[in-house]
N, C-alpha and C positions, 0 to 999 in steps of 0.2 A: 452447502447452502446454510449461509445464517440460521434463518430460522429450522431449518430441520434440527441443526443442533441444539436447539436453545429446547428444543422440544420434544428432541427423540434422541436416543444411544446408537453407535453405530450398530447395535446387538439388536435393536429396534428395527434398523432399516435392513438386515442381514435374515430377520426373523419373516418380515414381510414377503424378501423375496426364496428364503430356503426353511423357513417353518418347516418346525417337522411335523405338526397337526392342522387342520381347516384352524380349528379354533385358537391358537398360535396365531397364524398368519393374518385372520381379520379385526384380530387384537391390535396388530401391529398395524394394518390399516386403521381403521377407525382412529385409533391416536394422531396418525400423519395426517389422516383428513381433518381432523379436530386444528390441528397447526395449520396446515393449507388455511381455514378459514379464520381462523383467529388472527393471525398476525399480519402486518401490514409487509408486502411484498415488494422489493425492488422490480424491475420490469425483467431482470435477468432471475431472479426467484421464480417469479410466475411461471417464465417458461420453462424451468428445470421440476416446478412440481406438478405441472400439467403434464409433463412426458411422466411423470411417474402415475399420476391420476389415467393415463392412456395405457399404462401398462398394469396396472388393478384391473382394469377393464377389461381386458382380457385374460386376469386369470382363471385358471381353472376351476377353482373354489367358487363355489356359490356363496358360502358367509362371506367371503373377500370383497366380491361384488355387490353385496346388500348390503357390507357394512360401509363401504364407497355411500352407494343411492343413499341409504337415510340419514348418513351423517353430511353429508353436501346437499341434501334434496334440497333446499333456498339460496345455495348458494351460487352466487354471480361467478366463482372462480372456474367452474368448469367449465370445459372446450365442446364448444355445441355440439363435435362429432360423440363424444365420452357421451353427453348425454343422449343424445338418436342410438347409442350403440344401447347403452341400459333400457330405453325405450323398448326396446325391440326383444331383451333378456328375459328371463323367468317373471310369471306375474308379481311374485313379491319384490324382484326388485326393480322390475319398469314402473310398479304405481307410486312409490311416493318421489319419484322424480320426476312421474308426469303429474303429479298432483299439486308440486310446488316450484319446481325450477325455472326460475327467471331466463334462462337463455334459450329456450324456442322460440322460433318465427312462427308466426302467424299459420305459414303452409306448412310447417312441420307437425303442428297440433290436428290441421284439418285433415292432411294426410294420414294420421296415424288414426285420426276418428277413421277416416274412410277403410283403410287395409286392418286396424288394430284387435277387434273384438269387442264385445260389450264389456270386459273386466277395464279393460286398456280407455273407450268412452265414456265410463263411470269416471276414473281417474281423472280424467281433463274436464269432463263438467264440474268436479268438486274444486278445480282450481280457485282459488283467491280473488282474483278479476278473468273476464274471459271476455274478448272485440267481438263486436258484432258478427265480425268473418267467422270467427269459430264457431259463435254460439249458435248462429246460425245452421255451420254447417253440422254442429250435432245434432240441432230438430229435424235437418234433412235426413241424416242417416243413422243416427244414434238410435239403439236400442228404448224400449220402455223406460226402463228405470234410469239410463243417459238425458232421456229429453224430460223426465220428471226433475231429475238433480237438475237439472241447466235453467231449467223453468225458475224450479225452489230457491238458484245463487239469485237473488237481486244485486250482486255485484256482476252480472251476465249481462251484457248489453243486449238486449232482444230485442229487435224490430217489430212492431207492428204485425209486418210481413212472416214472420219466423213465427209469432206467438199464434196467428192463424194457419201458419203448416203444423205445428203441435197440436192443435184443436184437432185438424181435418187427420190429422196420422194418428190420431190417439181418442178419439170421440167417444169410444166407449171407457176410458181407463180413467175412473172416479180419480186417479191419485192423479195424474198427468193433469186434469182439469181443475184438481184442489191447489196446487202447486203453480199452475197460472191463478188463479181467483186470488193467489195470498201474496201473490209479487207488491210491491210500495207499492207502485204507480201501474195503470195500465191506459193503455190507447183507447179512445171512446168505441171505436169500432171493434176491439176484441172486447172489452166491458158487455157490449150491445149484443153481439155473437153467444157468448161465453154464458150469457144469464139466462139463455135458454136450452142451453147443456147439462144443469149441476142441476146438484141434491136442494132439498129443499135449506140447509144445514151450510150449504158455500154460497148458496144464492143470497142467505141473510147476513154471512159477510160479506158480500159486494154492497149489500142496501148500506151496510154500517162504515163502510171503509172506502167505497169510490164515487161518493157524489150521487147517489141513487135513493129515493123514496123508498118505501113499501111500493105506493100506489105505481109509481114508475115500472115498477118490477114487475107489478103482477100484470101493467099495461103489456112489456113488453113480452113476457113469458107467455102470453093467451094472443100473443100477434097484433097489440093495440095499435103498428102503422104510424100512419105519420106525428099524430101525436104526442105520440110515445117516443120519438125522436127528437121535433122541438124541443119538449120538456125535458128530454137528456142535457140537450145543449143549455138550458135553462139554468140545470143542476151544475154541468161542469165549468160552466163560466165559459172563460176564452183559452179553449183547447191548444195546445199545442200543435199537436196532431192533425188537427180540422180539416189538412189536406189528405192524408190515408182516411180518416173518416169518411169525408166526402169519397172517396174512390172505392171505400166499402159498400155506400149507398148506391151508387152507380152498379156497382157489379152484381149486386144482390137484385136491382131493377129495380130501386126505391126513389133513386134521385128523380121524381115527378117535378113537371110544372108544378102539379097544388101544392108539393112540400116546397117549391124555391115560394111560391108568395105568400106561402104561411109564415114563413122564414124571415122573411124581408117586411111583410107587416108588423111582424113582434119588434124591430130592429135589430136583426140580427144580420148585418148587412155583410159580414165578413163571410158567413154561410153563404149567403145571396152571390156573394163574390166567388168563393170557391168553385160554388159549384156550378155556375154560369161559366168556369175557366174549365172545370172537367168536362163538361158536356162541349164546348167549342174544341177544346182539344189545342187551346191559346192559356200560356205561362200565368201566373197568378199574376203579375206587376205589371203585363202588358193588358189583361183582362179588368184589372182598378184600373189604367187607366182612361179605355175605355168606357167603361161605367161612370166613371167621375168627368168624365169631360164636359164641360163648360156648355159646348155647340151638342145639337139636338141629333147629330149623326153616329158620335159615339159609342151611346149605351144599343141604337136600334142595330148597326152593325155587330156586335159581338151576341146579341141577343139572336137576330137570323142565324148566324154561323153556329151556335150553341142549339137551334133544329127548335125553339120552342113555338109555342102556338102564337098563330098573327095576331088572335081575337084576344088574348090575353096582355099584349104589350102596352095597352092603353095602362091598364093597370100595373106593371113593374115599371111605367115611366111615372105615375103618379107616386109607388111606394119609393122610388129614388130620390124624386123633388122634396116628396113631404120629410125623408131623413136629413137631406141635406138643408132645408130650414132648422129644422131641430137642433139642441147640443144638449149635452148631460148638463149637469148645473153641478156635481158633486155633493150635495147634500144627502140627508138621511133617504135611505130607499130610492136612492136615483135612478137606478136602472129600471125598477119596479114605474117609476113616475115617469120616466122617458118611454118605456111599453104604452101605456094607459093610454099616453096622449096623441104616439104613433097609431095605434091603434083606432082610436078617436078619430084622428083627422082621415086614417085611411079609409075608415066605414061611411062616412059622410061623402066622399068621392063617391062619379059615375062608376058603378060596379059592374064589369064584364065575367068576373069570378064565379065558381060554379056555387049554389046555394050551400052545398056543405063546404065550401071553406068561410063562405059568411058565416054559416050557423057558426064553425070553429070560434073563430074570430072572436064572435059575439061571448060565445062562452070562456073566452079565454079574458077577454075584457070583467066577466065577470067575476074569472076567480081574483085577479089583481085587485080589483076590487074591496075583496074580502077578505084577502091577506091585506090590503094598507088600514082598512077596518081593525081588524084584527091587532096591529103593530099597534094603531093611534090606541088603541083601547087603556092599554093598562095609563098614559098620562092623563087620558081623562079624569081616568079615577083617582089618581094622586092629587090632581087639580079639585076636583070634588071635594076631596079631603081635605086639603089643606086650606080651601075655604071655608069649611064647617070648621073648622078652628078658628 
């Protein structure tokens, strides 16, 4: 082999396989694997240094075999079987090859979560990137301190779904629930979950880091209901998520009639949409279209099928008409001015609404209100000014 020679003495490749010490022979590996990865291989090299990287692997020596793992542990040139066999080898040298090696499949990582041991699950949650499929299945079965590390990689793809089996498998373990709280991003519905779990100390980075007030916080931590879910959706704008959201609401017994027309009054129509589609148990796209349809048959059929109250439809056929006259305009504080005047025209309608979702209503018109007070405030004053000059 080309490269062996350019890079090793035959006394090299002689010592490898008849060393007369451990420390001799993993000498003489670590240098071969040092060349395996450095030089550029014909297709007949590859295959002559992978039969040698298959015969390392099964030597006898344990420095032979560890100095194989952490000298190849990134590297692409090893034969997936080399790597399942280290996998499976003493813990020093199955972990930095489960910890970095690019040629696992997907069911190789999950498998080895499921048979391998908490040392072996540490390993693959500290991997580099981890699919949803692993990462997942290490919140299923991984150890504490596995579904902490998997939590803590933000290169861990984690579902929605996975970051609330970590909640429900880990509820008491302050580090497992700090380790979600400090992920980039998190799903409205674990945010929502989540803030009523933590210390006083993780709950004030969720208010600083995920789109959440104080006042939100302390809403939702003391059980403040529907409220306190609008005004989530308030804070995080236009969710990603909105569909596991919604399916959180649902499952928890929140998704109520009063929160779809509190929802749909503020114009929050996409909510209105979701969650009229989880309750019918009808796809998002075929549920807008219903809702939006033109003829007056539409929105009443997916409305019946989604089980909501009769005496109430008067009112979701009003808050649909009055969004659909409306449009934002894109100017300063538009959404804030498209609320206001939703709002507006919605309270003026014949009201079949229960008195507290007016009372809401009312009070919610008036903090808008007093946030566009507030905003117009400081130009006034410049205006002021600049005419007393």
């Amino acid at each position: 082999m080309s490269m062996v020679r350019a890079a090793l003495t035959d006394e090299d490749l002689r010592m490898l396989v008849r060393g007369p010490s451990p420390d001799e022979r993993a000498l003489a590996a670590h240098k071969l694997c040092r060349a395996i990865d450095r030089e550029t291989l014909s297709p007949e090299e590859l295959a002559k240094a992978q039969e040698i990287l298959r015969m390392m692997a099964r030597d006898a020596t344990d420095l032979v075999r560890r100095a194989m793992a952490v000298t190849l542990k990134s590297s692409p040139l090893v034969p997936r079987d080399v790597a399942l066999r280290l996998a499976r080898d003493l813990d020093n040298i199955a972990v930095p090859i489960l910890n970095f090696s690019p040629v696992f499949a997907d069911e190789d990582l999950i498998e080895i979560a499921r048979r391998g041991g908490p040392v072996r699950q540490v390993a693959i949650a500290k991997r580099p990137t981890l699919t949803e499929d692993v990462a997942g299945a290490l919140v299923e079965v991984g150890c504490e301190e596995a579904v902490r590390l998997v939590c803590a990689n933000d290169n861990a793809n984690l579902s929605a779904k996975s970051l609330q089996r970590a909640m429900d498998r880990f509820d008491e373990s302050e580090a497992v629930l700090a380790a979600i709280a400090y992920r980039n991003a998190l799903p409205l519905a674990v945010t929502e979950k989540l803030i009523n779990m933590v210390s006083d100390s993780i709950r004030q980075h969720l208010i600083d880091h995920h789109a959440l007030t104080p006042e939100l916080a302390v809403q939702i931590a003391a059980g403040g209901g529907e409220r306190a879910t609008l005004d989530l959706l308030d804070q995080a704008g236009r969710a990603e998520d909105l569909g596991a959201f919604i399916s959180h609401l649902r499952r928890s017994g929140r998704l109520s009639p009063s929160l779809l027309l509190r929802g749909l009054a503020q114009g929050h129509m996409a909510f209105f949409e979701w969650g009229v589609a989880e309750l019918a148990g009808v796809p998002h796209n075929r549920t807008w279209l219903m809702i939006h349809d033109a003829g007056p048959l539409g929105l009443k059929a997916i409305y019946e099928r989604a089980g909501l109250p009769t005496r109430l439809f008067p009112a979701f056929r009003a808050g649909v008409d009055t969004f659909h006259s409306m449009t934002l305009d894109g100017g300063p504080r538009d959404r804030e001015r498209f609320q206001e005047r939703m709002l507006q025209r919605f309270l003026t309608l014949p009201q079949t609404a229960a008195r507290d979702d007016i009372d809401y209503l009312l009070d919610k018109m008036d903090r808008i209100a007093a946030a566009s007070k507030a905003a117009r405030e400081p130009t006034r004053h410049a205006e002021i000014r600049a005419a007393a000059h």
